[in-house]
N, C-alpha and C positions, 0 to 999 in steps of 0.2 A: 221803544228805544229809538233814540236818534242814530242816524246812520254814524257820526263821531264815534259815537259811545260804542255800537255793534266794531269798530274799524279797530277803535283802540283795545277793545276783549280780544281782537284776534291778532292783536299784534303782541299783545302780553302772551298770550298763547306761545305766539310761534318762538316767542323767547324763554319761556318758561319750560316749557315740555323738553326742546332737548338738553335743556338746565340739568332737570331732573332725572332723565333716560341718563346723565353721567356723573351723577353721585354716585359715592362707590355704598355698594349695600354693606349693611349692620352686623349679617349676621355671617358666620364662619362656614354652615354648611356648604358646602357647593351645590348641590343638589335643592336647596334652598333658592340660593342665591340666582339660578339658573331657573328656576319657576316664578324667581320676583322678577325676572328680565323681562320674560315670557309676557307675563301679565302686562306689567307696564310697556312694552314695546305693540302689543293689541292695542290698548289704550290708546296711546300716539295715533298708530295708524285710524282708529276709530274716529279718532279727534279732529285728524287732518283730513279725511273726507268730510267731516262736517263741516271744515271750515272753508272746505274746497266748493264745496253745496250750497254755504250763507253764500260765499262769495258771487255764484251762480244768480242765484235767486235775487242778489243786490241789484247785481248787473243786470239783471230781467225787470226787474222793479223801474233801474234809473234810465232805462230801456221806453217804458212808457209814459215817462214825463213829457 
């Protein structure tokens, strides 16, 4: 992948995810809806270190040009 293309997946990223960490969830339990937070707010955090890391690794890349 060209570095465009890796620039623009994480910038769709960085707009999309907390898009979706603030839909309001589907379903009525609370106790539910508190373990779909859960889940997706991991997620994010999981995501945003990776992209914290591509970001890294870019820079180390255009580093050795």
């Amino acid at each position: 992948m060209s570095g465009q293309v890796v620039v623009t997946l994480i910038a769709a990223l960085c707009v999309l995810l907390p898009l979706a960490w603030c839909m309001p969830s589907q379903t009525t339990r609370p106790e539910a809806a508190m373990t779909r937070r859960e889940i997706i707010k991991d997620f994010v955090a999981k995501v945003q270190a990776l992209i914290i890391e591509l970001i890294e690794k870019l820079k180390a890349l255009s580093a050795l040009r």
